[in-house]
MDTraj code that builds the backbone (N, CA, C; nanometers):
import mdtraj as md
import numpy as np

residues = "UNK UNK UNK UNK UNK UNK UNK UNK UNK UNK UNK UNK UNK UNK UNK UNK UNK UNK UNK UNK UNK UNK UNK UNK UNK UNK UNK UNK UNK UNK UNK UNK UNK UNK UNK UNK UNK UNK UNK UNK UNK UNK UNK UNK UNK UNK UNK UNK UNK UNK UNK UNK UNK UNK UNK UNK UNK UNK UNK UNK UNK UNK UNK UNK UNK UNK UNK UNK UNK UNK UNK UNK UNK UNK UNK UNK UNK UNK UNK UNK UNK UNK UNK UNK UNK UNK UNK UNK UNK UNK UNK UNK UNK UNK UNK UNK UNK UNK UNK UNK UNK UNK UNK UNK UNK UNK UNK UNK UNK UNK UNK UNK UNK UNK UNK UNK UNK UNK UNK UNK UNK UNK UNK UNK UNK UNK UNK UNK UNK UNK UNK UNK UNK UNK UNK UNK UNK UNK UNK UNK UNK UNK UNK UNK UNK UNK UNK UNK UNK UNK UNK".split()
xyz = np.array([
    [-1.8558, 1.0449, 0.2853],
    [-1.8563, 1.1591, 0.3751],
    [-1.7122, 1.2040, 0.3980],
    [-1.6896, 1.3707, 0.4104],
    [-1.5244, 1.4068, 0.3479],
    [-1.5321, 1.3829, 0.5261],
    [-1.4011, 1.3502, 0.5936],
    [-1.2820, 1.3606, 0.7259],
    [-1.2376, 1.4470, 0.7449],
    [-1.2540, 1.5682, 0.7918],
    [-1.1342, 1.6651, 0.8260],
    [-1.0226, 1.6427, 0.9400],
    [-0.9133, 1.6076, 0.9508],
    [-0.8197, 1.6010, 1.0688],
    [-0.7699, 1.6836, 1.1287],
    [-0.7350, 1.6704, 1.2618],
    [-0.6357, 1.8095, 1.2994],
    [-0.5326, 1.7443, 1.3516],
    [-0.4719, 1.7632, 1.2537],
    [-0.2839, 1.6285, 1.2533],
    [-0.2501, 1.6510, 1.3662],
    [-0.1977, 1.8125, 1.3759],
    [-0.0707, 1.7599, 1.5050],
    [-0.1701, 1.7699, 1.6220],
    [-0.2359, 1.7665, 1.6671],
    [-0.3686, 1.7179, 1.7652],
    [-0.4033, 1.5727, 1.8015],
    [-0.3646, 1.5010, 1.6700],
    [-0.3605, 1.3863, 1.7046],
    [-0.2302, 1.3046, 1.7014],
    [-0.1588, 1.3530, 1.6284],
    [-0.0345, 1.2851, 1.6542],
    [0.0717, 1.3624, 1.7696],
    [-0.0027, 1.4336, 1.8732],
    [0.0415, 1.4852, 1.9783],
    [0.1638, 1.5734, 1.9790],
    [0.1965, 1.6185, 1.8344],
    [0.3160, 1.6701, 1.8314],
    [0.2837, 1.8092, 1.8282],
    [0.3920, 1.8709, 1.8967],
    [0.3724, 2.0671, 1.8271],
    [0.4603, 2.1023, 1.7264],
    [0.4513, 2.1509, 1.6724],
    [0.4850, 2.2478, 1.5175],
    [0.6407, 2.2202, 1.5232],
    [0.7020, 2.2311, 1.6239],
    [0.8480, 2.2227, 1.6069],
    [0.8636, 2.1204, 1.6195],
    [0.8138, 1.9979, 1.7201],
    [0.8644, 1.8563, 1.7127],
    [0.8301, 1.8283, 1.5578],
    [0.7017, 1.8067, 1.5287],
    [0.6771, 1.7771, 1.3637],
    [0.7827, 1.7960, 1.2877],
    [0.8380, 1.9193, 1.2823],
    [0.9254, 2.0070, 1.2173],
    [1.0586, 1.9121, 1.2017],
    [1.0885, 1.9189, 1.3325],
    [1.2421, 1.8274, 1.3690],
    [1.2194, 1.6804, 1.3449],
    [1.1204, 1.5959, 1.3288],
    [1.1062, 1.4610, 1.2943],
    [0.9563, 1.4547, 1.2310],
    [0.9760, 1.4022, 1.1680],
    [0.8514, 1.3682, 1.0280],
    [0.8066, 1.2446, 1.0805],
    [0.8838, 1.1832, 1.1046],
    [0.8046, 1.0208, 1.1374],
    [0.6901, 1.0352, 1.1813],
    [0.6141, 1.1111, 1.2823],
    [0.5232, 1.0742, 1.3360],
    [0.4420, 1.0985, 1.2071],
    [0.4193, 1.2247, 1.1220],
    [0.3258, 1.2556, 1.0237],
    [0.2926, 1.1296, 0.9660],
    [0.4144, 1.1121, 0.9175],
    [0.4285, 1.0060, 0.7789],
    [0.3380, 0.8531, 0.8717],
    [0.3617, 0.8306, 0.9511],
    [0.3189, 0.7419, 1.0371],
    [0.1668, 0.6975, 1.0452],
    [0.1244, 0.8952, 1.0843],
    [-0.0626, 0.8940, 1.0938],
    [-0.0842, 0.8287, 0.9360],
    [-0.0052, 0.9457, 0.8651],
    [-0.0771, 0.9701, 0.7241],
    [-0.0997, 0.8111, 0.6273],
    [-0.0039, 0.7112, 0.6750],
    [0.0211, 0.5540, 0.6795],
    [-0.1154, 0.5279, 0.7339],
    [-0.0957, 0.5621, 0.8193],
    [-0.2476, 0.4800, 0.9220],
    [-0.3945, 0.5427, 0.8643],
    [-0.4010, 0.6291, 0.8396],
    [-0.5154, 0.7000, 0.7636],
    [-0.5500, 0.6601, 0.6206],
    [-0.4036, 0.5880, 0.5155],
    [-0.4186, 0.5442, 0.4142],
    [-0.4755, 0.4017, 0.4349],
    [-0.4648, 0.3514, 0.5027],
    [-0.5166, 0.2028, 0.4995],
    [-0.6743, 0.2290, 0.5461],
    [-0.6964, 0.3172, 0.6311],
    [-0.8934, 0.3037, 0.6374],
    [-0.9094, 0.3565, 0.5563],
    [-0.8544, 0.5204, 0.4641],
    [-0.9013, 0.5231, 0.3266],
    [-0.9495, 0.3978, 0.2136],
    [-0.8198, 0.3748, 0.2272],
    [-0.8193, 0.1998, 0.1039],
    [-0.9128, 0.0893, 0.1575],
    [-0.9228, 0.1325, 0.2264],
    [-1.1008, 0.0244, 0.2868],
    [-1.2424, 0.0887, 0.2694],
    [-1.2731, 0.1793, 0.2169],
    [-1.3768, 0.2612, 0.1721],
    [-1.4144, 0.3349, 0.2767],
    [-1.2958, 0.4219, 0.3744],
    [-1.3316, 0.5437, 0.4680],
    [-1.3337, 0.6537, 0.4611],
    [-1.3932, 0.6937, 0.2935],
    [-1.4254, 0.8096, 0.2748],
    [-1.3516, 0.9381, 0.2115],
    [-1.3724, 1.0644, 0.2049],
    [-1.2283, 1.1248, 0.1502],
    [-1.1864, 1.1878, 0.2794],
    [-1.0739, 1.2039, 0.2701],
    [-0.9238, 1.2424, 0.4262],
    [-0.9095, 1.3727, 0.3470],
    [-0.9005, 1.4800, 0.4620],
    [-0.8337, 1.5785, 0.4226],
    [-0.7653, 1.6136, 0.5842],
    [-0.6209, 1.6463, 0.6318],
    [-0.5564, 1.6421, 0.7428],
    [-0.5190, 1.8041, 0.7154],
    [-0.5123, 1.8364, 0.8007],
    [-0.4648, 1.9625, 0.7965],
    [-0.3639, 1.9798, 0.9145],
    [-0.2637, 2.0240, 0.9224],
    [-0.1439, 2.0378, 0.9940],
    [-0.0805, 2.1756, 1.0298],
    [-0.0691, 2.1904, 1.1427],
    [-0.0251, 2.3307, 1.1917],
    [0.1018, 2.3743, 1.1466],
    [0.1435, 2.4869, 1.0925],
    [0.2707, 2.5542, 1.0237],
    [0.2590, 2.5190, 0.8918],
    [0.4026, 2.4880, 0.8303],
    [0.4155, 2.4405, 0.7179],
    [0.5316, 2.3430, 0.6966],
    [0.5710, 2.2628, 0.6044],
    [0.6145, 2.1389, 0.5772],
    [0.7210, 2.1819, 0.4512],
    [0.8274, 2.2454, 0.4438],
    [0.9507, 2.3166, 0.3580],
    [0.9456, 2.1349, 0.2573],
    [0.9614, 2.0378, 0.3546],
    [0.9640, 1.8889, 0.2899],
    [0.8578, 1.9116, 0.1720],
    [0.7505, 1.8699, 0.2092],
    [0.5857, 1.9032, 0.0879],
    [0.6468, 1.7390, 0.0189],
    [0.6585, 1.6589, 0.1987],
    [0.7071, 1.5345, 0.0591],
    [0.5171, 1.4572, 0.0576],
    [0.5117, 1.3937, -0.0184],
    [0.3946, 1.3395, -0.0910],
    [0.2942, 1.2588, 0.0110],
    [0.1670, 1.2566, -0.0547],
    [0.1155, 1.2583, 0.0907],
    [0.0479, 1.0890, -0.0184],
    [-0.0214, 1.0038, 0.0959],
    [-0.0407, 0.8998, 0.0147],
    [-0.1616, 0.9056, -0.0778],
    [-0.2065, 0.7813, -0.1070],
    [-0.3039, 0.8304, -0.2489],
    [-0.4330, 0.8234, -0.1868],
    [-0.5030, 0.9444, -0.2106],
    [-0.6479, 0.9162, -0.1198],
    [-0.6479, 1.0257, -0.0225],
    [-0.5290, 1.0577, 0.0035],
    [-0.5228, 1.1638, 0.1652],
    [-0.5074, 1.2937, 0.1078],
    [-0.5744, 1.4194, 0.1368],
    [-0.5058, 1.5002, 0.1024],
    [-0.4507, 1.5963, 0.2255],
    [-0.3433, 1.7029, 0.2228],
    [-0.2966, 1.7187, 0.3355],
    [-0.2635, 1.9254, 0.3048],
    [-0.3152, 1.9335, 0.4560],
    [-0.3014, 2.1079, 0.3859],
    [-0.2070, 2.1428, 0.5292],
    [-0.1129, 2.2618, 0.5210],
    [-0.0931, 2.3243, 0.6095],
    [-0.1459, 2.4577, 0.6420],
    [-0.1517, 2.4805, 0.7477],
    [-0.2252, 2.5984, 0.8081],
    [-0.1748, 2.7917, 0.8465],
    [-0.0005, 2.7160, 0.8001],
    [0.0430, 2.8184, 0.7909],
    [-0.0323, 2.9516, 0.7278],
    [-0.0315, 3.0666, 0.7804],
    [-0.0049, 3.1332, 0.8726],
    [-0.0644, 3.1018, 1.0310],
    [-0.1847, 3.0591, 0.9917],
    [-0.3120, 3.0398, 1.1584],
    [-0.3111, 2.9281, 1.2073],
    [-0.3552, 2.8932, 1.2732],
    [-0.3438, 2.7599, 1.3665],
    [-0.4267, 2.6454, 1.3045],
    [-0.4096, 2.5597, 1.2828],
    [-0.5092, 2.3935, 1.2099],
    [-0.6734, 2.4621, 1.2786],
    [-0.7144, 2.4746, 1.4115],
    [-0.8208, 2.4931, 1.4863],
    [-0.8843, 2.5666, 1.3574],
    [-0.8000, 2.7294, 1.3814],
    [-0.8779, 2.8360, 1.2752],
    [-0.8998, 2.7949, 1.1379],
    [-0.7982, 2.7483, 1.0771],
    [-0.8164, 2.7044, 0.9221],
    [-0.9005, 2.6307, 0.8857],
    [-0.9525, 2.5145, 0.9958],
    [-1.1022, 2.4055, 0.9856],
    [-1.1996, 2.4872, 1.0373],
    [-1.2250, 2.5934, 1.0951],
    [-1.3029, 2.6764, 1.1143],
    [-1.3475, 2.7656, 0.9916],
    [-1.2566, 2.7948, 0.9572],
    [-1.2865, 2.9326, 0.8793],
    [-1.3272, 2.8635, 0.7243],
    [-1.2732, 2.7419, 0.7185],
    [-1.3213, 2.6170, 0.6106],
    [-1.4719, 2.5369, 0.6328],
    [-1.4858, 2.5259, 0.7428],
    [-1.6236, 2.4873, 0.7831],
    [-1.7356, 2.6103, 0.7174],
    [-1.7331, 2.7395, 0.7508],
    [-1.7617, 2.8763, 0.7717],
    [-1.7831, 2.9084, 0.6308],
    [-1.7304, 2.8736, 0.5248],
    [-1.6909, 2.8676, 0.4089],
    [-1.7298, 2.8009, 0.3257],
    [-1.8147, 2.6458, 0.3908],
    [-1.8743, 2.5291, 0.2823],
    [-2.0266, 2.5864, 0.2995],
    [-2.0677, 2.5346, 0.2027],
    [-2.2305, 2.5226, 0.1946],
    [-2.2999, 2.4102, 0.2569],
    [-2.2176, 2.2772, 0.3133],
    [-2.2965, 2.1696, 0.3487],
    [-2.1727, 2.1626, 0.5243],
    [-2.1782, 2.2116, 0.5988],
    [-2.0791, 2.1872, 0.6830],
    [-2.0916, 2.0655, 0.7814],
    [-2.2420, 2.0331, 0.8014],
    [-2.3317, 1.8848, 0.8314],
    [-2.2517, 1.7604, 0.7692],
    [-2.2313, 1.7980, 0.6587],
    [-2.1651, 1.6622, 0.5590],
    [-2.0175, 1.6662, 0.5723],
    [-1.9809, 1.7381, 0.6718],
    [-1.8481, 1.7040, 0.7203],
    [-1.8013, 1.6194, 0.8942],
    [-1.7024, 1.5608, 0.8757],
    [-1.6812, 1.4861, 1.0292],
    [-1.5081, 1.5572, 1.0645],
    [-1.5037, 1.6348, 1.1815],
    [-1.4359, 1.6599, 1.2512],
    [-1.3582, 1.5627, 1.3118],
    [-1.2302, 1.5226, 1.2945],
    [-1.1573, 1.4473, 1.3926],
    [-1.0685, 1.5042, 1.4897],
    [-1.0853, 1.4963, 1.5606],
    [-0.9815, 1.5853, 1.7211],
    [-1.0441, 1.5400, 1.8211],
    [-0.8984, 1.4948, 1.9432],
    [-0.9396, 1.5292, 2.0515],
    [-0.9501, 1.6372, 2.1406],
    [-0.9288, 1.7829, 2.0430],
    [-0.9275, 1.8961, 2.0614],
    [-1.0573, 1.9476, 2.1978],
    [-1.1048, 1.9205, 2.2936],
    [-1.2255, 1.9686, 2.3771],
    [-1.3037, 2.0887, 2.2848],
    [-1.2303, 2.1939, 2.2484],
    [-1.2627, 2.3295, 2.2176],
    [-1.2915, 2.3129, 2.0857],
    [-1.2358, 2.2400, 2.0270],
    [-1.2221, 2.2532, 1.8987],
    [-1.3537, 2.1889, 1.8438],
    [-1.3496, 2.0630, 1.9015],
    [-1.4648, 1.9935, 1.8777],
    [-1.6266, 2.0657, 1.9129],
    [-1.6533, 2.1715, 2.0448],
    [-1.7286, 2.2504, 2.0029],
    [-1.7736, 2.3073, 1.9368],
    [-1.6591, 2.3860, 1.8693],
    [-1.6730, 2.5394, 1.8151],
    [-1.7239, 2.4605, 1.6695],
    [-1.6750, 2.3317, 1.6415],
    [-1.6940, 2.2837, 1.5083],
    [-1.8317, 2.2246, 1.4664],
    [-1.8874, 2.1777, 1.6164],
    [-2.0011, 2.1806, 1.6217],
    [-2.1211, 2.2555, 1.6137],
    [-2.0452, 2.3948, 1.6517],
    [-2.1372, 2.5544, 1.6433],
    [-2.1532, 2.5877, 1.5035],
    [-2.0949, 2.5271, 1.4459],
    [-2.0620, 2.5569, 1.2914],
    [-2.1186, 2.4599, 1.2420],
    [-2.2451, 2.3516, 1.2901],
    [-2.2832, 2.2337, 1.2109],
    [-2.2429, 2.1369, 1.1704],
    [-2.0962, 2.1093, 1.1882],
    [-2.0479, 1.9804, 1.1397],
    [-2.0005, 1.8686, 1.3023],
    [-2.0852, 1.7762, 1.2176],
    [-2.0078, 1.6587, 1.3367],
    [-1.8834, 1.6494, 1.3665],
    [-1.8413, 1.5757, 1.5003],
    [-1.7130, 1.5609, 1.5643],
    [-1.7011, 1.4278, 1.5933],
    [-1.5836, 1.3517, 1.5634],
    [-1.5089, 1.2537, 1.6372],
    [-1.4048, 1.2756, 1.7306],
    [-1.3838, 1.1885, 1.8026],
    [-1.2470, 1.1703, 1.8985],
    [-1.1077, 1.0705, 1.7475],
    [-1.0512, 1.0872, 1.8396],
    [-0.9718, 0.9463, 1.7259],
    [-1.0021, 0.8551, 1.7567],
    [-1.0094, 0.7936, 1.9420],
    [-1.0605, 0.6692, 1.9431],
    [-1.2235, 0.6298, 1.8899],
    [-1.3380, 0.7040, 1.8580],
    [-1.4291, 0.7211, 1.8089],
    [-1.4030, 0.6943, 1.5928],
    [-1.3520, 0.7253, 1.5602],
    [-1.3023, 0.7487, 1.4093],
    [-1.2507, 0.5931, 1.3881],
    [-1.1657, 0.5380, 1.5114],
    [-1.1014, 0.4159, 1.4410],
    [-1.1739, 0.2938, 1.4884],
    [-1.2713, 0.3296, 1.5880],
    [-1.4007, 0.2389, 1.6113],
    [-1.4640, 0.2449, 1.4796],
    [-1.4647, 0.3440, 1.4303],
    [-1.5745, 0.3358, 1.3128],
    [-1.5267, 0.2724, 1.1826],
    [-1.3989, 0.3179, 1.1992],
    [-1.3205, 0.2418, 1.0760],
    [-1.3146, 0.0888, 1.0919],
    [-1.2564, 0.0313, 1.2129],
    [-1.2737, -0.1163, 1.2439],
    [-1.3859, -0.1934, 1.2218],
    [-1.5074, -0.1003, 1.2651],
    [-1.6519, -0.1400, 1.2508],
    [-1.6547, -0.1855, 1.0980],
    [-1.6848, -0.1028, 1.0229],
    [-1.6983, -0.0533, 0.8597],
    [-1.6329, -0.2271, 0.8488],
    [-1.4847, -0.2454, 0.8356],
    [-1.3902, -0.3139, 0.8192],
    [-1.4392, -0.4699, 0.8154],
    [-1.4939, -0.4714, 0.9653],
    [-1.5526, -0.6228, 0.9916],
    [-1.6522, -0.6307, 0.9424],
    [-1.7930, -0.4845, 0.9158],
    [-1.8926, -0.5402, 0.8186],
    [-1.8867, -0.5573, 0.6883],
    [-1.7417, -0.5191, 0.6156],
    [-1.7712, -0.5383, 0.5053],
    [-1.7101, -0.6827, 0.4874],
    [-1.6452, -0.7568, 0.5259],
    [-1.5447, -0.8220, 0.5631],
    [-1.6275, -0.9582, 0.5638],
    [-1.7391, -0.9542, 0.6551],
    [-1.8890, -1.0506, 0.6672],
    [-1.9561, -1.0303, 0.5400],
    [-1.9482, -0.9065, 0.4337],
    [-2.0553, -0.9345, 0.3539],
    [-1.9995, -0.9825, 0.1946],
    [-1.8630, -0.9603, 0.2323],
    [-1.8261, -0.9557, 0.0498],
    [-1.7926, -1.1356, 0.0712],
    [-1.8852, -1.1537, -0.0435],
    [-1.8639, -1.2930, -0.0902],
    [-1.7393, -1.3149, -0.1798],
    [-1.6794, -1.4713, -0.1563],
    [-1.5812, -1.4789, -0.2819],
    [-1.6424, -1.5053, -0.4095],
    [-1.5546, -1.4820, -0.5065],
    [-1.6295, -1.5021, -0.6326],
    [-1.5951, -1.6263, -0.6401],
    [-1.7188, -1.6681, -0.7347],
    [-1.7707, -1.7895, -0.7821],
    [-1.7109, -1.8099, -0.9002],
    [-1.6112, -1.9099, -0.9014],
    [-1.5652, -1.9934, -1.0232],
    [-1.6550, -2.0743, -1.0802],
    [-1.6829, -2.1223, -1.2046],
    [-1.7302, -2.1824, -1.2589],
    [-1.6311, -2.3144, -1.3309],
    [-1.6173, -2.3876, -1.2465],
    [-1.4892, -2.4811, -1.2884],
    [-1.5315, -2.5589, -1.4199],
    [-1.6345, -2.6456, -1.4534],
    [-1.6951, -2.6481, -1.5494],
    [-1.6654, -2.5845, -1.7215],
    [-1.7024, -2.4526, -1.7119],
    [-1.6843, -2.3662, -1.7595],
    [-1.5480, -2.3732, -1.8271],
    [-1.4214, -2.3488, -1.6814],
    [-1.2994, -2.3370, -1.7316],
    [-1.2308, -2.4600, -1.7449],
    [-1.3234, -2.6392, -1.7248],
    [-1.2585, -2.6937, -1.7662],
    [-1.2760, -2.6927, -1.9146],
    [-1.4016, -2.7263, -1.9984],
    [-1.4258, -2.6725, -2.0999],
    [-1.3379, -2.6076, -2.1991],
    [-1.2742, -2.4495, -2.1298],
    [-1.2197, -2.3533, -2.2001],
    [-1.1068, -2.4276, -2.2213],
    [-1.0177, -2.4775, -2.1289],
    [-0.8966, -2.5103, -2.1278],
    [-0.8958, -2.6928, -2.2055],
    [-0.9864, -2.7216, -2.2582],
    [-1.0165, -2.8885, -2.3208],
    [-0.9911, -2.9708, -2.2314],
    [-1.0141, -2.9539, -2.1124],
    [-0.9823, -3.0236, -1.9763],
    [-1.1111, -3.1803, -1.9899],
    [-1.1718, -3.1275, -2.0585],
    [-1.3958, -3.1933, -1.9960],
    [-1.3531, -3.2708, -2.1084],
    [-1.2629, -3.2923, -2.2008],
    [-1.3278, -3.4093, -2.3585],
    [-1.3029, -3.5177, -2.2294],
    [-1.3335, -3.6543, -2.3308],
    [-1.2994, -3.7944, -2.2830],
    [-1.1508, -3.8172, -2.3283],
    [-1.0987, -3.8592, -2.2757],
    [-1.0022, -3.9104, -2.2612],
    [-0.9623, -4.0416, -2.3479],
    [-0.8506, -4.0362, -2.4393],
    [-0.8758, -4.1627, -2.5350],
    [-0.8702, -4.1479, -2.6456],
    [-0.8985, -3.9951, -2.6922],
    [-0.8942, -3.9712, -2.8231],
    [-0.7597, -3.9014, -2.8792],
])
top = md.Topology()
chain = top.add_chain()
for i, resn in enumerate(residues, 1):
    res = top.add_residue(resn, chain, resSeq=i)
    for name in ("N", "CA", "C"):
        top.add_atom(name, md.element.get_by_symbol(name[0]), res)
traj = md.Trajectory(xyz[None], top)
């Protein structure tokens, strides 16, 4: 199921702080790559203005700016625009935003809601993946480990 974000919404910054320090981006976009790399789906963040940097976003994330319109309008008018807008999840703690995105059929998260779900995911898969099974046998065998000894 694709993620839509509304970056500087959640990383509390406005267009000019972003602007003047990157850390925080680079920071989310860090934190978003690791529940990706745990099977959380595809990330797409979208970020208010634009980024002159366009430095690289990690593998798995993809990242749009919104320049000219505001992140709100651009996930709007992108919602407005898909054929399945249901099969999308809204992340913001936007109040408004999270409505209007809802008027438009697609589900909403909070962030603290999104990283419950990611943690969740995390610990069930965590309980189910078995280790693999060596067959020591086998590789003593391969390696002439199993003859008798003596010869």
């Amino acid at each position: 199921m694709p993620y839509w974000f509304d970056g500087n919404n959640l990383i509390g910054q406005s267009v000019a702080a972003a602007k003047a320090d990157s850390q925080a981006r680079r920071a989310f976009l860090s934190t978003l790559h690791s529940y990706q790399r745990s099977g959380g789906g595809k990330f797409l963040v979208y970020f208010d203005g634009d980024d002159s940097d366009r430095s690289a976003s990690p593998p798995g994330i993809s990242v749009r700016y919104s320049a000219p319109v505001s992140t709100d309008e651009a996930i709007l008018k992108r919602l407005r625009e898909i054929a399945s807008p249901a099969e999308v999840i809204v992340v913001t703690n936007d109040w408004d935003l999270k409505s209007r995105c809802r008027s438009q059929g697609a589900a909403v998260l909070t962030w603290s809601e999104f990283t419950n779900k990611m943690k969740a995911r995390c610990i069930r898969s965590s309980r189910t993946s078995q280790p693999e099974r060596i067959d020591v046998d086998e590789w003593m065998h391969y390696f002439g480990l199993d003859e008798p000894s003596g010869k």
